[in-house]
Backbone as CSV, one residue per row, in Angstrom:
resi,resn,N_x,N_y,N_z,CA_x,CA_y,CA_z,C_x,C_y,C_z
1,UNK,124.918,10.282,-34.707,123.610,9.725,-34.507,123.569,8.324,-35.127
2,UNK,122.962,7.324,-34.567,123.332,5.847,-34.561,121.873,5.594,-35.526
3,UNK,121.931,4.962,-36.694,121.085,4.916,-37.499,120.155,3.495,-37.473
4,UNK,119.096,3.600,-37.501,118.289,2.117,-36.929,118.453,1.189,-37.817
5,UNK,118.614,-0.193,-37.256,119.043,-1.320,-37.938,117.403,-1.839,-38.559
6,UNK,117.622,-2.753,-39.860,116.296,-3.609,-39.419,116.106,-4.802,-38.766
7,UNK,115.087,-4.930,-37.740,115.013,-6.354,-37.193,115.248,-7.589,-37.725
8,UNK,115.878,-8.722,-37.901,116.627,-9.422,-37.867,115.405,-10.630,-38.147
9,UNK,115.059,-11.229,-39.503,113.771,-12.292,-39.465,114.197,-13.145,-38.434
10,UNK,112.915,-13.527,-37.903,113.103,-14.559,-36.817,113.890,-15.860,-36.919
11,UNK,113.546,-16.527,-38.527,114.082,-17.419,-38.684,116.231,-17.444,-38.906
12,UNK,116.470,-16.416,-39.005,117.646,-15.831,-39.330,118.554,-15.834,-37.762
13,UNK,117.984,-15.937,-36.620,118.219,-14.950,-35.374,118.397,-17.047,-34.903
14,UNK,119.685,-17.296,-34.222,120.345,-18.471,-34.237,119.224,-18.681,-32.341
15,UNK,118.550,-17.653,-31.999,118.007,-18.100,-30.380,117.058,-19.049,-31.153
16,UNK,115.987,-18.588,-31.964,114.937,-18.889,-32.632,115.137,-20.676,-32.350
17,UNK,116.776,-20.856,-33.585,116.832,-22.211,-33.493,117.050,-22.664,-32.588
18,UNK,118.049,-22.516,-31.507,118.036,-23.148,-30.559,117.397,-23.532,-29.422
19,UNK,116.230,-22.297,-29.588,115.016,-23.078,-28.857,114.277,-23.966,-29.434
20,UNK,114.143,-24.408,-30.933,113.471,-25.246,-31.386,114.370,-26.702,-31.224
21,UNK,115.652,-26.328,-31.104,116.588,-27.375,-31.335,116.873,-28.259,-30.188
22,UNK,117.092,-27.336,-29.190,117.598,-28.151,-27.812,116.322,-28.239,-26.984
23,UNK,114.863,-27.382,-27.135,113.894,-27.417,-26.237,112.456,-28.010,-26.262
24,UNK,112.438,-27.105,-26.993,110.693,-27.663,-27.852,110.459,-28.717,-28.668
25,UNK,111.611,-29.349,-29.831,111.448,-30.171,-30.626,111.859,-31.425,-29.908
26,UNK,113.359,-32.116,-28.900,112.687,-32.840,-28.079,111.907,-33.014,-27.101
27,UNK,111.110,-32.369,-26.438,110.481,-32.286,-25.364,108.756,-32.911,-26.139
28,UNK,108.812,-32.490,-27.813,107.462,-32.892,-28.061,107.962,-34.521,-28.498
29,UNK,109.181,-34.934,-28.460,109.698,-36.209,-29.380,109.304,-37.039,-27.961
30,UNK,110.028,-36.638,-26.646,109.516,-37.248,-25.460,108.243,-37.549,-25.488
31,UNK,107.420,-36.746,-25.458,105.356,-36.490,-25.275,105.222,-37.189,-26.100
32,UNK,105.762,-37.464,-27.339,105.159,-38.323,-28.996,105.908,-40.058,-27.792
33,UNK,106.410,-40.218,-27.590,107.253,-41.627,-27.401,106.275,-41.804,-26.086
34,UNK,105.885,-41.060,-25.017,105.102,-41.520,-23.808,103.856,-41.612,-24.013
35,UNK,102.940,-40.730,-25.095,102.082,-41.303,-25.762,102.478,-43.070,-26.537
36,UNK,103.226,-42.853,-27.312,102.803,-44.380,-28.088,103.275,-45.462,-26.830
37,UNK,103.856,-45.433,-26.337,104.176,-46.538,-25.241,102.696,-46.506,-24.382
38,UNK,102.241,-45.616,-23.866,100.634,-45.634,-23.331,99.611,-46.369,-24.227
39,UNK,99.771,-46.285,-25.566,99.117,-46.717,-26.820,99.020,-48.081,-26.851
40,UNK,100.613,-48.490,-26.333,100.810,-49.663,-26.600,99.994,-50.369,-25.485
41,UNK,100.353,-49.811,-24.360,99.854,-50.708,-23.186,98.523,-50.702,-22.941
42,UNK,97.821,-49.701,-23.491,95.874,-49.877,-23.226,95.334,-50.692,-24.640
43,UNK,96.231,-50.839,-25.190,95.762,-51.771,-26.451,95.546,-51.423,-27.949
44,UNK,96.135,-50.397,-27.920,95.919,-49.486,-29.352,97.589,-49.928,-30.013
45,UNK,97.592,-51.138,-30.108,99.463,-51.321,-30.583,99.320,-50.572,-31.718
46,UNK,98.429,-50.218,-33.050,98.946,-49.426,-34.351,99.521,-48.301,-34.310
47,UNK,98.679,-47.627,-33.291,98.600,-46.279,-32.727,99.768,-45.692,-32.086
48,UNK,100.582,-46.734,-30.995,101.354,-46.666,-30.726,102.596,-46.973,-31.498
49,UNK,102.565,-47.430,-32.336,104.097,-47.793,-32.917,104.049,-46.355,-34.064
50,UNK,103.187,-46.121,-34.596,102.928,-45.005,-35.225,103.611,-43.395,-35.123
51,UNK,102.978,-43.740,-33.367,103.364,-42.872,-32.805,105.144,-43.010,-32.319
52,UNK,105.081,-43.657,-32.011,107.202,-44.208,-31.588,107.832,-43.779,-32.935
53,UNK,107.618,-44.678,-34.214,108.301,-44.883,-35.085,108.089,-43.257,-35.772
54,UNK,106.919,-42.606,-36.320,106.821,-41.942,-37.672,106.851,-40.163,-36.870
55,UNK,106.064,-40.062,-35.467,106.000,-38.857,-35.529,107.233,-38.351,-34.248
56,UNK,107.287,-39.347,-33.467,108.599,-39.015,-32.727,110.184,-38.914,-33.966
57,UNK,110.594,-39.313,-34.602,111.260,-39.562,-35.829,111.024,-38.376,-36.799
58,UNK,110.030,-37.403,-36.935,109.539,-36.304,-37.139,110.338,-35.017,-35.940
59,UNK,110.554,-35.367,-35.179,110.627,-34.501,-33.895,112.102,-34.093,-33.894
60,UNK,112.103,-35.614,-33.468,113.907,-35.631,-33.857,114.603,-35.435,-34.573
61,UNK,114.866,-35.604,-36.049,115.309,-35.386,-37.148,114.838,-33.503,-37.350
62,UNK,114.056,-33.124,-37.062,113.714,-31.773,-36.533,114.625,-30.712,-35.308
63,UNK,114.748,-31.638,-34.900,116.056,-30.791,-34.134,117.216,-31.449,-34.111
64,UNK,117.486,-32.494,-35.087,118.895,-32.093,-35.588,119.121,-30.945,-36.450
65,UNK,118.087,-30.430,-37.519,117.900,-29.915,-38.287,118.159,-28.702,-37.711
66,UNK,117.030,-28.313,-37.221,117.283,-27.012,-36.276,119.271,-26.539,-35.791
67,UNK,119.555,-27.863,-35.100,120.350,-27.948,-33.990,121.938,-27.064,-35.066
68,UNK,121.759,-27.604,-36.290,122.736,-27.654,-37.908,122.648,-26.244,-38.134
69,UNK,121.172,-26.141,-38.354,121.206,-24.480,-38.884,121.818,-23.476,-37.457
70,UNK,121.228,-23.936,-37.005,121.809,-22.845,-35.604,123.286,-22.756,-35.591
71,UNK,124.138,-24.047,-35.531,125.350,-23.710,-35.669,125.782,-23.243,-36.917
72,UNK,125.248,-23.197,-38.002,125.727,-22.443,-39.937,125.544,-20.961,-39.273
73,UNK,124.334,-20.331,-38.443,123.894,-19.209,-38.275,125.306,-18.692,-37.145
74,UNK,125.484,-19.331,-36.641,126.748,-18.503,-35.833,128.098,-18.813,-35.948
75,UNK,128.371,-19.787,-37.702,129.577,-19.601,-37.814,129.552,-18.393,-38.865
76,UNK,128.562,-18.131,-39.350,128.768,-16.779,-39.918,128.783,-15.869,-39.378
77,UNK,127.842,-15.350,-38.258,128.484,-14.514,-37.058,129.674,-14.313,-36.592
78,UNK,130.225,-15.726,-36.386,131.487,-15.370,-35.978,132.778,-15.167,-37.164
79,UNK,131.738,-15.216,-38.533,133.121,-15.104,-40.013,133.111,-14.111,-39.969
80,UNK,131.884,-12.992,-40.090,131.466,-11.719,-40.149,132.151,-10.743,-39.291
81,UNK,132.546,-11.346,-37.631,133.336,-10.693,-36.857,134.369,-10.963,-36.473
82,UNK,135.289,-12.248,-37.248,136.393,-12.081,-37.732,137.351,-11.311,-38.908
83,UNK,135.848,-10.683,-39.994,136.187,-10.083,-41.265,136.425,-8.857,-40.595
84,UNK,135.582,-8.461,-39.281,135.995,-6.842,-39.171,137.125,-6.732,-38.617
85,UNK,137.820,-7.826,-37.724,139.196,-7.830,-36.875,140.388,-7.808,-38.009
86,UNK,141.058,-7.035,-37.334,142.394,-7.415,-37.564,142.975,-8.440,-37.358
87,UNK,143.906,-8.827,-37.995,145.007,-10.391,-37.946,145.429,-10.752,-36.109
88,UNK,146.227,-9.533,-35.726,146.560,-9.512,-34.672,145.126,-9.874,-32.978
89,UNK,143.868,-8.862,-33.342,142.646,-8.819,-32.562,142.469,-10.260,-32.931
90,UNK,142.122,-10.678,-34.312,141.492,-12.209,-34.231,142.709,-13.449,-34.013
91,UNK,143.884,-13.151,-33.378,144.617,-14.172,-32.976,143.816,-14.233,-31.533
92,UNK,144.046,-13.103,-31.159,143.651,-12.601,-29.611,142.095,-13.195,-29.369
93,UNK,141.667,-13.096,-30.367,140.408,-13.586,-30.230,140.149,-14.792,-30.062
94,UNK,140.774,-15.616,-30.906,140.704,-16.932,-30.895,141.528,-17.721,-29.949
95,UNK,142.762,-16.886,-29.337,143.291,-17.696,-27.684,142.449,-17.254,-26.721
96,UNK,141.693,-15.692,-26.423,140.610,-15.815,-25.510,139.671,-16.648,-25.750
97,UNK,139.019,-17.291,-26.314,138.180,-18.400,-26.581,139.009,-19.851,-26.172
98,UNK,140.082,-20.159,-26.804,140.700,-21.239,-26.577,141.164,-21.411,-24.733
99,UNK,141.311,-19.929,-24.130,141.476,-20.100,-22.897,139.924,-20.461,-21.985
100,UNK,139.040,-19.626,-22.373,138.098,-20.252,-22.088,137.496,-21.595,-22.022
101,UNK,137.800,-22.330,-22.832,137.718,-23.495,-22.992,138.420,-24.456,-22.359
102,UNK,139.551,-24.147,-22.263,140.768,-24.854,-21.049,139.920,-24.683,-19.901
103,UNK,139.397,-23.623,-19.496,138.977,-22.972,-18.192,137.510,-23.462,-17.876
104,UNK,136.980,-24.037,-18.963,135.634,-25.042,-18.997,136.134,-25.880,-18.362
105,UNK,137.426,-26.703,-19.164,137.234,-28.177,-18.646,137.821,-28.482,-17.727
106,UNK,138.628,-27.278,-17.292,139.530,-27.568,-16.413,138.458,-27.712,-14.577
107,UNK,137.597,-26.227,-15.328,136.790,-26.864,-13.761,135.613,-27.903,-14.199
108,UNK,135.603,-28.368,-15.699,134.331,-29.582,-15.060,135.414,-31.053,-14.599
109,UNK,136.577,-30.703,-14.945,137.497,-31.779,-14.097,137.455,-32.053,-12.850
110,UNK,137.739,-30.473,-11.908,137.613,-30.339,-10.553,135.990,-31.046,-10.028
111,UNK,135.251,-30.465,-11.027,133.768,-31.251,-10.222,133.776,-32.198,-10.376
112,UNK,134.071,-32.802,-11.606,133.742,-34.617,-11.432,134.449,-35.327,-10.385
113,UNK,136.059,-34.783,-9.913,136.664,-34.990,-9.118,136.164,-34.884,-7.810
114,UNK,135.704,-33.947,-7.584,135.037,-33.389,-6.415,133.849,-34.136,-6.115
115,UNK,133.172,-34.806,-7.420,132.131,-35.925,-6.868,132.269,-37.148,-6.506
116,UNK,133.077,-37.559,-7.364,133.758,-39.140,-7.532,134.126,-39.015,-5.916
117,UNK,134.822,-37.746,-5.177,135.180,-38.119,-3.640,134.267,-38.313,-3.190
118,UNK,133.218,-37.348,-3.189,132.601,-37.429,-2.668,131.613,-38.714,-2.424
119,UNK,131.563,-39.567,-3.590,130.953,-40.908,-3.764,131.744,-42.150,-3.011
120,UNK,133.086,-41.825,-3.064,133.982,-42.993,-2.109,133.476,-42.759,-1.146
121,UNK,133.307,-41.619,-0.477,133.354,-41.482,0.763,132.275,-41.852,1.780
């Protein structure tokens, strides 16, 4: 009988960050920068640079932040499930990953290739 875990604080759980990191925190740094440029141009220049310089700069530096912890949060994940492998499983582990990765770039090669023709042509 499989014994219940406890839920996992939100802030702990690496999705959490990476939605703050890659989604929400620039998307409000965008909205903060198209505001102050609007600011600028109807005539509110304080307002707008305010807005560019102090709270977009807020946003950003916010999801680097985020972007940092998220990756600390899943290199311990992945220390944690290298501690349970064996020597031999975590070699294996780490060339299935490394093949994967060949196998990334190998087809974003083929596409860029595949566009670039497509652009001569």
């Amino acid at each position: 009988m499989a014994v219940p875990t406890e839920p996992t604080p939100l802030a702990q759980r690496q999705e959490t960050w990476f939605l703050l990191g890659y989604m929400l925190l620039p998307i409000l740094g965008l909205v903060s920068v198209a505001m102050g440029i609007w600011s600028i141009i109807i005539d509110r220049k304080i307002l707008g640079v305010i807005l560019i310089v102090v709270v977009t700069q807020v946003f950003v530096w916010g999801a680097v932040y985020a972007i940092g912890k998220r990756k600390k949060l899943l290199d311990q994940d992945l220390a944690a499930i290298d501690e349970q492998m064996s020597d031999e499983e975590a070699i294996d582990a780490f060339n299935a990953r490394e093949a994967l990765e060949i196998e990334a770039r190998e087809q974003a090669d083929a596409e860029r290739k595949r566009t670039e023709g497509k652009d001569e042509a």
